[in-house]
MMTF fields as JSON, N, C-alpha, C and O atoms, coordinates in Angstrom:
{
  "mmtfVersion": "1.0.0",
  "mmtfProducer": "UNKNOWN",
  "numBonds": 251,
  "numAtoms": 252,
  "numGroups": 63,
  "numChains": 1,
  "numModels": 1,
  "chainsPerModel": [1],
  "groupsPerChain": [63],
  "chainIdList": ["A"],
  "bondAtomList": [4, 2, 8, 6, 12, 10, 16, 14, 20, 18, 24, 22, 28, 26, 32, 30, 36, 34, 40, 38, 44, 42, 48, 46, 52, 50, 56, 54, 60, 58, 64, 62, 68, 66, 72, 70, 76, 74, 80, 78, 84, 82, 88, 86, 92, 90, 96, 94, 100, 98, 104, 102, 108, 106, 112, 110, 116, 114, 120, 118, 124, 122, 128, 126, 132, 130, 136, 134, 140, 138, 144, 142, 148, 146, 152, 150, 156, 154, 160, 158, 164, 162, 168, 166, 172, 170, 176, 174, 180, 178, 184, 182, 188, 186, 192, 190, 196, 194, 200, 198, 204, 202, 208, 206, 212, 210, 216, 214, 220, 218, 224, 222, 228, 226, 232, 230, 236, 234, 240, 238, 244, 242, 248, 246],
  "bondOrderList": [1, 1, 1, 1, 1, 1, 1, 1, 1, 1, 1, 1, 1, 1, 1, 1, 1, 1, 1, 1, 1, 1, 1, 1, 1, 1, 1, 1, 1, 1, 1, 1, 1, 1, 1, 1, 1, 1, 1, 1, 1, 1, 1, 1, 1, 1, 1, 1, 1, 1, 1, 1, 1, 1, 1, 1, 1, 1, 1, 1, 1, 1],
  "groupList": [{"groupName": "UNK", "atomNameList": ["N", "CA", "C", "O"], "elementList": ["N", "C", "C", "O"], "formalChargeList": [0, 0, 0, 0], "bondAtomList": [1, 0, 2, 1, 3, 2], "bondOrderList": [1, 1, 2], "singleLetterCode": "X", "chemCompType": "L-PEPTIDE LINKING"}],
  "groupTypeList": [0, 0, 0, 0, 0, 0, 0, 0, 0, 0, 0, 0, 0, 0, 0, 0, 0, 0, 0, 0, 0, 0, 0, 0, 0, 0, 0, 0, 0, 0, 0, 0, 0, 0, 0, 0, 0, 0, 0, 0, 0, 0, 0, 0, 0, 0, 0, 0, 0, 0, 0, 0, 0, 0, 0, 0, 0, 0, 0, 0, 0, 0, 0],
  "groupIdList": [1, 2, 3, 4, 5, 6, 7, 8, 9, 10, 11, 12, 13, 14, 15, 16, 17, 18, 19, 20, 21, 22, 23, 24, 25, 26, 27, 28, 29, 30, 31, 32, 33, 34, 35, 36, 37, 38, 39, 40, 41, 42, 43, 44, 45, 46, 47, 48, 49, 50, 51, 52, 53, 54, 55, 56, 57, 58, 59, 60, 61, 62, 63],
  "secStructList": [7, 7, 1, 1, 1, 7, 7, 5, 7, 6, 6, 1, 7, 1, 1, 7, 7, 7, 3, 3, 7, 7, 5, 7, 1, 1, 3, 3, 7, 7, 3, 3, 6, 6, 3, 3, 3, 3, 3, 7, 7, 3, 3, 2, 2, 2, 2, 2, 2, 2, 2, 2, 2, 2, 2, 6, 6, 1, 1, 4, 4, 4, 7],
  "xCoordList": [1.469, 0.874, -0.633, -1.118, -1.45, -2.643, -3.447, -2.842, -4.899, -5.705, -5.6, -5.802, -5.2, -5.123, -3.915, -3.905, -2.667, -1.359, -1.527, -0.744, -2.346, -2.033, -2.701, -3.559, -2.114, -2.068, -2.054, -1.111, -3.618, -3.015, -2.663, -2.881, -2.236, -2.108, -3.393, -4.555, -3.082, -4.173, -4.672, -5.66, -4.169, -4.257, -5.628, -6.426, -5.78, -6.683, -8.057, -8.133, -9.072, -10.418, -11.066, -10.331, -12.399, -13.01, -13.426, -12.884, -14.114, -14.092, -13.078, -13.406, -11.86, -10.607, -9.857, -9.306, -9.914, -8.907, -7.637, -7.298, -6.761, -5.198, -4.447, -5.133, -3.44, -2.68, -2.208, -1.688, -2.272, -2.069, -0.944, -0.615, -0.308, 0.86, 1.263, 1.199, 1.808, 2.052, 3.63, 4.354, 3.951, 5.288, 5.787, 5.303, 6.884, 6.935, 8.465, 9.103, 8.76, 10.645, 10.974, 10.786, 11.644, 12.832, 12.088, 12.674, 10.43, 9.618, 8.576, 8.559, 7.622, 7.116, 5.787, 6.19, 4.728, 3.702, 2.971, 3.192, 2.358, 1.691, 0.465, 0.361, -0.372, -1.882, -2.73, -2.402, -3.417, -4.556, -5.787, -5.913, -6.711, -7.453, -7.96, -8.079, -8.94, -9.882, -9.988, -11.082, -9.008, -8.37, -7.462, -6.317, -7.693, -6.933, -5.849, -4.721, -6.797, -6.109, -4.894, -4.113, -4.393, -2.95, -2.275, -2.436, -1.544, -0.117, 1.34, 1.845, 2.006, 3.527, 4.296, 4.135, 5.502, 6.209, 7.582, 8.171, 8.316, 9.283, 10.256, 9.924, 11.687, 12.53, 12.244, 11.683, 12.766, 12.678, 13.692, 13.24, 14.687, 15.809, 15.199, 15.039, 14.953, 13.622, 12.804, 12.614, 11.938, 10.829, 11.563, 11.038, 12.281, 12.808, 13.327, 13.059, 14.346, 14.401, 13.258, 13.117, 12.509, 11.226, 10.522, 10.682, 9.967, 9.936, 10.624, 10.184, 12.13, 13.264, 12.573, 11.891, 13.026, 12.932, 11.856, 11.854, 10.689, 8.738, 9.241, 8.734, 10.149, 10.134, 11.031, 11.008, 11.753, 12.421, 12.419, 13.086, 11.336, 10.479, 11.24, 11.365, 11.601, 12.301, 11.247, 11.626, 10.116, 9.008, 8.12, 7.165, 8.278, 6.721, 6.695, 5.754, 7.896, 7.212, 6.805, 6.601, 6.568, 6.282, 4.06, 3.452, 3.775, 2.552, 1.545, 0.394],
  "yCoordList": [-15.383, -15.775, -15.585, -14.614, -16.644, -16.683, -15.836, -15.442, -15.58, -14.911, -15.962, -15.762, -17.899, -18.672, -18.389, -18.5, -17.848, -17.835, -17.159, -17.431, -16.2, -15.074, -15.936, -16.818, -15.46, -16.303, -15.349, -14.594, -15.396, -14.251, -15.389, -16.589, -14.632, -15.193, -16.293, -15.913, -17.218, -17.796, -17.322, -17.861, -16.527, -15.544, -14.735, -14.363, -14.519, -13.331, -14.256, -15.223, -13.844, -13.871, -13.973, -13.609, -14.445, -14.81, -13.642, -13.283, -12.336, -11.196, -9.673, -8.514, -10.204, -9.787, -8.95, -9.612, -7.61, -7.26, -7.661, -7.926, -7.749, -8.164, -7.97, -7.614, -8.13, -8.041, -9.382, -10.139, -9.728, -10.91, -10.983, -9.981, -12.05, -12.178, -13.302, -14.378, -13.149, -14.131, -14.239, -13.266, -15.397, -15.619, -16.094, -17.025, -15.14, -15.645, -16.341, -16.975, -15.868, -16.09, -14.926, -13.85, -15.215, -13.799, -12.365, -11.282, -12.601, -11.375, -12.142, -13.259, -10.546, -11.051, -9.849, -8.8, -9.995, -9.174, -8.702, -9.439, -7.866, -7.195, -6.653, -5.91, -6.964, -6.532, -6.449, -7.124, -5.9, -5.396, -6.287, -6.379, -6.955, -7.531, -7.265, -7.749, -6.148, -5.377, -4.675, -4.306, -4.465, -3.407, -4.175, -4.073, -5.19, -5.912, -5.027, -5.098, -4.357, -2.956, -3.022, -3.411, -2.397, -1.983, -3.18, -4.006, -2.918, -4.105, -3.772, -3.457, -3.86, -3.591, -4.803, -5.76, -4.619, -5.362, -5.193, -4.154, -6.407, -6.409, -7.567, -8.539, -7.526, -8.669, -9.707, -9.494, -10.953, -12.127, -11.339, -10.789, -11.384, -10.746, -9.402, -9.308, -8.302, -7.021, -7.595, -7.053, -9.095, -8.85, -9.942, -9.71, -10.883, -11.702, -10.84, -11.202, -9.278, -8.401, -7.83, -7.793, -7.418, -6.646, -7.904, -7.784, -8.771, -10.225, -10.005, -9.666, -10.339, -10.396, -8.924, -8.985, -7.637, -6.474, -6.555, -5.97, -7.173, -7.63, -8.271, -7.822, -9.272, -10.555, -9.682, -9.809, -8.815, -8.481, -7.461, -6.924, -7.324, -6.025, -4.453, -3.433, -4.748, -3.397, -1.879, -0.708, -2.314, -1.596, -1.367, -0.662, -2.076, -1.791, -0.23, 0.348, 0.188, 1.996, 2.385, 3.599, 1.841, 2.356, 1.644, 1.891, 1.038, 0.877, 1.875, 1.52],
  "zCoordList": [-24.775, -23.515, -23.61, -24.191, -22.959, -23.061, -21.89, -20.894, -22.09, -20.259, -19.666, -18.468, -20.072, -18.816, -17.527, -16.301, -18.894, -17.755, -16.84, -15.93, -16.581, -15.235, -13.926, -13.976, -12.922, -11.559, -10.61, -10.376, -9.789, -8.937, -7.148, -6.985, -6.4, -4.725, -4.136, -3.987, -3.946, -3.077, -1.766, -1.267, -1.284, -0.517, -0.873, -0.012, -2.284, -2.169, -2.273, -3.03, -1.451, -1.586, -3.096, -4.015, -3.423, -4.997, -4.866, -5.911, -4.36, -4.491, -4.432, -4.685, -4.027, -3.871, -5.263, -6.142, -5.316, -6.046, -5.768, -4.615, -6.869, -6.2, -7.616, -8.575, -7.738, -8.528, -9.125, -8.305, -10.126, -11.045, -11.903, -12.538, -12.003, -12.804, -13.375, -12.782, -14.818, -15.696, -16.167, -16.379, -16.268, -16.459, -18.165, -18.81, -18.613, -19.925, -19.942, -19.101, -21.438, -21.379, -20.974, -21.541, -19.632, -19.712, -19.267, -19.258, -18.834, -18.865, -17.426, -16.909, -17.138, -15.809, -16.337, -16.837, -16.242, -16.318, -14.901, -13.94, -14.741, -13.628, -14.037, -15.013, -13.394, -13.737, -12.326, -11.35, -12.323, -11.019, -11.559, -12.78, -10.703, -11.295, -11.673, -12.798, -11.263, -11.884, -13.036, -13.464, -13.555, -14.535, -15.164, -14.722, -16.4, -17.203, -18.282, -18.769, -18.264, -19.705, -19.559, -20.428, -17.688, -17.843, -17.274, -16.375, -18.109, -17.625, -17.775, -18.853, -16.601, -16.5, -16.492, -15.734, -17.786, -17.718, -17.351, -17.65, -16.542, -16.435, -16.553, -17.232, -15.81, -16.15, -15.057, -13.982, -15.554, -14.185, -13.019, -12.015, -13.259, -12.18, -11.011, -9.794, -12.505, -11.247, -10.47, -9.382, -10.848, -10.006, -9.391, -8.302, -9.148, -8.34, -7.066, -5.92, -7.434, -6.477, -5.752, -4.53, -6.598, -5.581, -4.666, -3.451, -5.003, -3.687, -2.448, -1.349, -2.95, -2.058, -1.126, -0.103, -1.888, -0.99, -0.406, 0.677, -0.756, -0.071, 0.968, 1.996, 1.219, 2.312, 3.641, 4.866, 2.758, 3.906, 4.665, 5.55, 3.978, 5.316, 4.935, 5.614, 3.744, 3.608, 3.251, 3.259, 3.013, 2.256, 3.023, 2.698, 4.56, 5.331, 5.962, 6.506, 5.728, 6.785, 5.3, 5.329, 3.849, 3.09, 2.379, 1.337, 3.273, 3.581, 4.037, 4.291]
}
């Protein structure tokens, strides 16, 4: 995977930290913008769940 694949939210502002993510086979990357260094990887299925658990409001008393 190339630095073109990562994609962060249109949501975020051109001065906006945010979290960025790139899609491979079978894999999902996580990165902060600011801070390229670290990156967490995981499966399509995990982060397809964590979305799901994002949409459904299961996480907001955790804001």
């Amino acid at each position: 995977m190339s630095e073109l694949d990562w994609q962060k939210s249109s949501f975020s502002g051109d001065d906006a930290n945010c979290v960025e993510v790139r899609v491979g086979v079978g894999l999902v990357e996580l990165r902060e913008s600011d801070d390229g260094n670290v990156i967490l990887h995981t499966t399509l299925a995990s982060f397809a769940d964590l979305l799901n658990t994002i949409k459904s409001g299961e996480l907001d008393d955790h804001a």
